[in-house]
C-alpha positions, 0 to 999 in steps of 0.5 A: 345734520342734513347736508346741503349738496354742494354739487353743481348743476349738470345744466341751466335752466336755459341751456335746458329751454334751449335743449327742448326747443330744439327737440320741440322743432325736431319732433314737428320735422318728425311729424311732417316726415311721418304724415308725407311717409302715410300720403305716400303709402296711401297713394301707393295702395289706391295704385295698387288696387287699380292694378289689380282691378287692370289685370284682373280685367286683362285676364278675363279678356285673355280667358274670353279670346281663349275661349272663343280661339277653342271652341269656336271651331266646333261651333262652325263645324257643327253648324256646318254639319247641321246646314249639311244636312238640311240642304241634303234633305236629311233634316 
């Protein structure tokens, strides 16, 4: 004695073509905020790794001056020493 259900359909099939066509355009506008979202952060590491490169090339040149500021006075002050020397007939 199988009984048929009498219970009534929560939806149309229409309301439920309805239903996936308004997901359907909301998963495109997902896509597209998803694609425009990875661009950026592409962007964002191309930026980043320029930068770097910038003050990777900012801290050498600061590094070389440094280097010239502090021992360049012993350089003149030896050759000095040297030229000193040779004009006093020692070298």
């Amino acid at each position: 004695m199988a009984e048929k259900s009498t219970e009534k359909e929560w939806y149309s099939n229409k309301e439920l073509f309805e239903m996936f066509q308004g997901l359907k355009d909301e998963l495109k506008i997902t896509r597209d905020a998803v694609k425009k979202y990875n661009d950026i952060r592409n962007n964002l590491n191309d930026v980043m790794i320029r930068l770097t490169a910038i003050e990777e090339r900012a801290i050498g040149r600061y590094s070389a001056g440094k280097a010239v500021r502090e021992w360049g006075g012993w350089l003149v002050g030896i050759l000095s020493l040297l030229f000193a020397l040779y004009k006093a007939g020692v070298l």
